[in-house]
N, C-alpha and C positions, 0 to 999 in steps of 0.2 A: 504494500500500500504506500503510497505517497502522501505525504505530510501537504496538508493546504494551510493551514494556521495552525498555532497553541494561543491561545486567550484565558485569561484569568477575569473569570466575569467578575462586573463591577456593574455598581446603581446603575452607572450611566447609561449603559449599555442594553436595557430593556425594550426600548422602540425600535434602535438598528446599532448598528455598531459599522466601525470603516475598519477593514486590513490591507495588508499590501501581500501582493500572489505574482509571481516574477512565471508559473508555469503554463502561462497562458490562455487564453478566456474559461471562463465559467458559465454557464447554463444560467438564464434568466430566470427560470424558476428551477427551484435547485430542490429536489427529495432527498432527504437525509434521513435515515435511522441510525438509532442509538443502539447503542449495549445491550439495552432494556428491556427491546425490543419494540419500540417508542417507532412511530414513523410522523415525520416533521415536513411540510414545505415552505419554502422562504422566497423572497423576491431575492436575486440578489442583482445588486447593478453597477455595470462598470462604470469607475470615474475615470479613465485614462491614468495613463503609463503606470498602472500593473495596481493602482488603487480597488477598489470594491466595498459593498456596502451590501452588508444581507439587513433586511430588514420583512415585517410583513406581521400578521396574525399568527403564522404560526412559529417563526421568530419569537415574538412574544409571547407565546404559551410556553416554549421548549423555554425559554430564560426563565420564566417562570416558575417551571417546573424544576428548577436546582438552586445553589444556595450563593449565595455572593461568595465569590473568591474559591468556588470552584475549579478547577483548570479542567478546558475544554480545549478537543484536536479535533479537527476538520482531516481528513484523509478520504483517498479516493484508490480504487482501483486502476492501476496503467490505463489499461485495457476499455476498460466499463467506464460508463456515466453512474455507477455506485458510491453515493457519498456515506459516510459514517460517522458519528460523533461519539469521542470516547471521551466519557467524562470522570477524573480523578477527583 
């Protein structure tokens, strides 16, 4: 699997949040499961040169659903449009 971010969620971060992804574009509406077995969908949207912003409803449920200062990985499969969040 390929690493897309690690985040340490914070207050802020509950409507969208911005990272930077140098592995080139991401999918506008991005599916992600968890660990958990949780399935999540996010808007995510490019700002240019390698900037991003998930944001969405269920963005904010999934933030909702863990604790501040949790540490969350964004990873994907080479291959696949499989997104994954593993949360410590």
């Amino acid at each position: 699997m390929a690493e897309i971010f690690t985040i340490t969620l914070r207050s802020d971060y509950g409507s969208r949040f911005k990272f930077h992804h140098d592995g080139g574009p991401l999918p506008g509406d991005m599916r992600v499961s968890d660990e958990n077995g949780g399935s999540w969908k996010f808007k995510c949207t490019s700002e240019g040169g390698g900037w991003f912003t998930i944001s969405g409803s269920g963005w904010r449920n999934f933030f909702n659903s863990y604790s501040i200062r949790d540490i969350v990985i964004l990873s994907n499969q080479a291959d696949y449009e499989v997104y994954t969040f593993s949360v410590r």
